[in-house]
N, C-alpha and C positions, 0 to 999 in steps of 0.2 A: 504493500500500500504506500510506505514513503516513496517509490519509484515513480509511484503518480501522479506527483509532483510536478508542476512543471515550471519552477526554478531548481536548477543544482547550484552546490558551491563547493568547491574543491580548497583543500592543502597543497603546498609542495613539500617534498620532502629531499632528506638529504641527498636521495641518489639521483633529484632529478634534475636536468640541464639547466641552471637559470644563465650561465655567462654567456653574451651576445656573441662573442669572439669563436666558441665554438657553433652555435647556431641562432640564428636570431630571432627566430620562435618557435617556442614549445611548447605544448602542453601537459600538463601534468600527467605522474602514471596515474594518478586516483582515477582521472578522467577514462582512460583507456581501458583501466581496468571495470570499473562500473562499467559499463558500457558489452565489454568482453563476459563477465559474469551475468548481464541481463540479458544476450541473447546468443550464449554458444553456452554449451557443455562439454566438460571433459573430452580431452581425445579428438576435437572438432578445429576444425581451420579457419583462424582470422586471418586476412588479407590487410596492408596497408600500402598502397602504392605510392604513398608519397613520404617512405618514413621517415626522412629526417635523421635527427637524431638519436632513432629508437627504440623512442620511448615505448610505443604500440608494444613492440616485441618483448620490451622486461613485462612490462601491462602481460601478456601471455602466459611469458613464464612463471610468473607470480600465480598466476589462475589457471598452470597447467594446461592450457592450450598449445596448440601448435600456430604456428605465424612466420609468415612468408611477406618481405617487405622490400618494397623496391624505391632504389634514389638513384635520380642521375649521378650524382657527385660522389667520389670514390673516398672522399675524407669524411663523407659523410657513412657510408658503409663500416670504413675503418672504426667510426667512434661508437654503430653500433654494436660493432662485434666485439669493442674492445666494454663495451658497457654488457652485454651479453656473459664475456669470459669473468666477469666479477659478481656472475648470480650466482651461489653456490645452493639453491633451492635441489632438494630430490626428487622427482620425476619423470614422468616417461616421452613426455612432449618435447619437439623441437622448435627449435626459431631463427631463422635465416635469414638475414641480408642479402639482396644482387640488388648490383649495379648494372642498373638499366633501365631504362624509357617508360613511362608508364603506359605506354600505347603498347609495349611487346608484352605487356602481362600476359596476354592470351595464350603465347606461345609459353609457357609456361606450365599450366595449369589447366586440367581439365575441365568438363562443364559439369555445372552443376556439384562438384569439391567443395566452396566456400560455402562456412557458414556465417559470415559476417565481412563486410569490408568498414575497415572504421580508418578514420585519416583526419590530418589538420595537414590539407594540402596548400600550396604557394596562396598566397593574397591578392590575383593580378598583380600591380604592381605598387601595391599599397606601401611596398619595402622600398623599390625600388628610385628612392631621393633621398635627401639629405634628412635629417632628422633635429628638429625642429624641439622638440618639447617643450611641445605647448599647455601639455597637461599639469607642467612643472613651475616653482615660483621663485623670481629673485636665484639667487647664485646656482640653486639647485639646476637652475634649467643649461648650464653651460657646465655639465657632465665629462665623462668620458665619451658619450655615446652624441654630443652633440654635434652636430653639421656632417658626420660620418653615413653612409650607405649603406644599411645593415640588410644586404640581400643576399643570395642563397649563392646566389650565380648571377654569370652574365652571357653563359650558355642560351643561343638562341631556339634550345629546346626547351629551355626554362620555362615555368609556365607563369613565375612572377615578376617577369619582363614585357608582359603582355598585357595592353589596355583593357578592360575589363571585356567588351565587345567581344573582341578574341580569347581571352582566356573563356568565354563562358563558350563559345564554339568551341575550343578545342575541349576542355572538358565533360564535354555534350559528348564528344569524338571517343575519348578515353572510356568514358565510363559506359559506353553503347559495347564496345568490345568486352566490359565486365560485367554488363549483366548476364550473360551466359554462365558464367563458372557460378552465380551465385544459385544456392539451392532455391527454389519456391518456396517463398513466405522469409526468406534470410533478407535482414536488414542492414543496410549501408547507413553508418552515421558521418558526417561531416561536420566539423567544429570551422567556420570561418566567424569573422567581423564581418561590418560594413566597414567604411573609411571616408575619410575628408578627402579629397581634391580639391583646390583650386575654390573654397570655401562653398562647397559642395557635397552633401551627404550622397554616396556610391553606394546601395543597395546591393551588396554583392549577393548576400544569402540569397534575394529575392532571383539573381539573373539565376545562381545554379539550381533552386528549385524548378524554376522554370526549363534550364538545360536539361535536367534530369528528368524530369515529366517527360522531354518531349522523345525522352530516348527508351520510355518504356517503366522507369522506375514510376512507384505511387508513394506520393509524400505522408508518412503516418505520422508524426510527431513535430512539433517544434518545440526543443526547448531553452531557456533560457540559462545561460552559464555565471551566474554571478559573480564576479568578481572584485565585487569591494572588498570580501575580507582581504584579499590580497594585494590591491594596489593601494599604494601608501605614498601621505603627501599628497592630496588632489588638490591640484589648481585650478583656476580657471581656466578653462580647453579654449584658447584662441588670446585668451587676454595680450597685448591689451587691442590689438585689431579687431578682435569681436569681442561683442560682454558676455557672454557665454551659450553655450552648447550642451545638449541635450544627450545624454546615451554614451558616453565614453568610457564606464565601467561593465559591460557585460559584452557576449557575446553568442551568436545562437550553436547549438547544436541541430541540425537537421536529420532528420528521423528518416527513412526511407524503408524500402522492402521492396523487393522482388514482386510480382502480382502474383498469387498461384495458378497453376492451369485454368484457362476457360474466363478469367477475369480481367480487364483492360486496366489500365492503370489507376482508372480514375473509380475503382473497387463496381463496375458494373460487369456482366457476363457480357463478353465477348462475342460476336456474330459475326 
């Protein structure tokens, strides 16, 4: 019944990535792990195609699943596996890193194998500028992390090099190739933001809902990711060019699932 909730709020703890320098955003394992424990069991395959620094994969091995995770970037693989060989949990499930494309999943991976895809994939290119911290006040705002570019890559396979337009097309592309490995009724969750531009609120959630609908997934959940317990120090978001800004402490989780046989996306029978 508390899963039915529809704000979460996570911890981080000590194993989990907060320095920007190795990846510049992550998500907590709580996140991954709730997530992995509310729709796979024992013995069963999460999928992450964008894992980052992964985090998804301890998230598994913690909860005894197996997990298959894919990064362009090879220092990004290297920090999973090196974060992997310091789980000393006992179990019978594995958890694997490759490096490679998230469009080659398929070649990979049979249909209908996955019981979950869960991911906090690129942001378009919500990363990709200088970093401004505007949410910060007085000295705080001139950091370590300020005027720097904390992007993944500048790999023009990147998917967080890409104006929103196109990132929501090509993830439309990606995740059309991964609805097949997923079982019927298996749920794909996605943790993004929206973002400012150019003193413009970028509805990303809204574009991949919509990406995803139109490739066959059905949207079953949204939830909401709270994060005030964790961000510290809020200012005012834009000060002093704007008087402030609405929504800069949360972020959605997007619920998804597979339709089962006979059902169109939108949960009617198929004809």
């Amino acid at each position: 019944m508390k899963n039915q909730l529809g704000v979460w709020q996570f911890f981080y703890e000590r194993r989990d990535i907060r320095d920007k320098s190795l990846h510049p955003a992550t998500y907590p394992i709580a996140l991954a792990k709730k997530c992995i424990e509310l729709f796979t069991h024992k013995g069963e395959l999460a999928l992450d195609p964008f894992v980052g620094s992964g985090t998804t994969l301890v998230a598994a091995a913690d909860c005894d699943r197996n997990a298959v995770g894919f990064d362009l970037q090879e220092g990004y693989v290297t920090l999973c596996k090196k974060r992997l060989s310091q789980n000393q949990l006992f179990n019978t499930s594995k958890q694997v890193a490759v490096r490679d494309d998230a469009r080659n999943i398929s070649d990979y991976l049979k249909p209908e194998t996955v019981s979950l895809i869960v991911t906090s994939p690129p942001y378009a290119n919500l990363l990709n500028r200088k970093r401004l911290n505007k949410s910060r006040r007085g000295d705080q705002r001139k950091n370590d992390q300020y005027l720097k570019i904390e992007q993944y890559s500048q790999d023009k396979r990147d998917l967080g090099t890409l104006a929103v337009e196109d990132y929501a097309r090509e993830m439309a592309e990606i995740y059309r190739k991964l609805l097949p490995l997923l079982r019927p009724k298996a749920h794909c969750v996605i943790n993004v933001p929206d973002m400012w531009w150019e003193n413009k609120r970028i509805t990303i959630h809204v574009f991949l809902i919509q990406a995803l609908r139109e490739v066959g997934y059905e949207l079953r959940n949204v939830i909401i990711w709270d994060r005030t317990n964790i961000v510290n120090q809020i200012g005012i978001f834009g000060w002093p060019s704007n008087y402030i800004t609405m929504g800069v402490t949360f972020e959605y989780l997007l619920d998804f699932w597979r339709p089962p046989a006979g059902a169109s996306p939108n949960g009617t029978s198929a004809h």
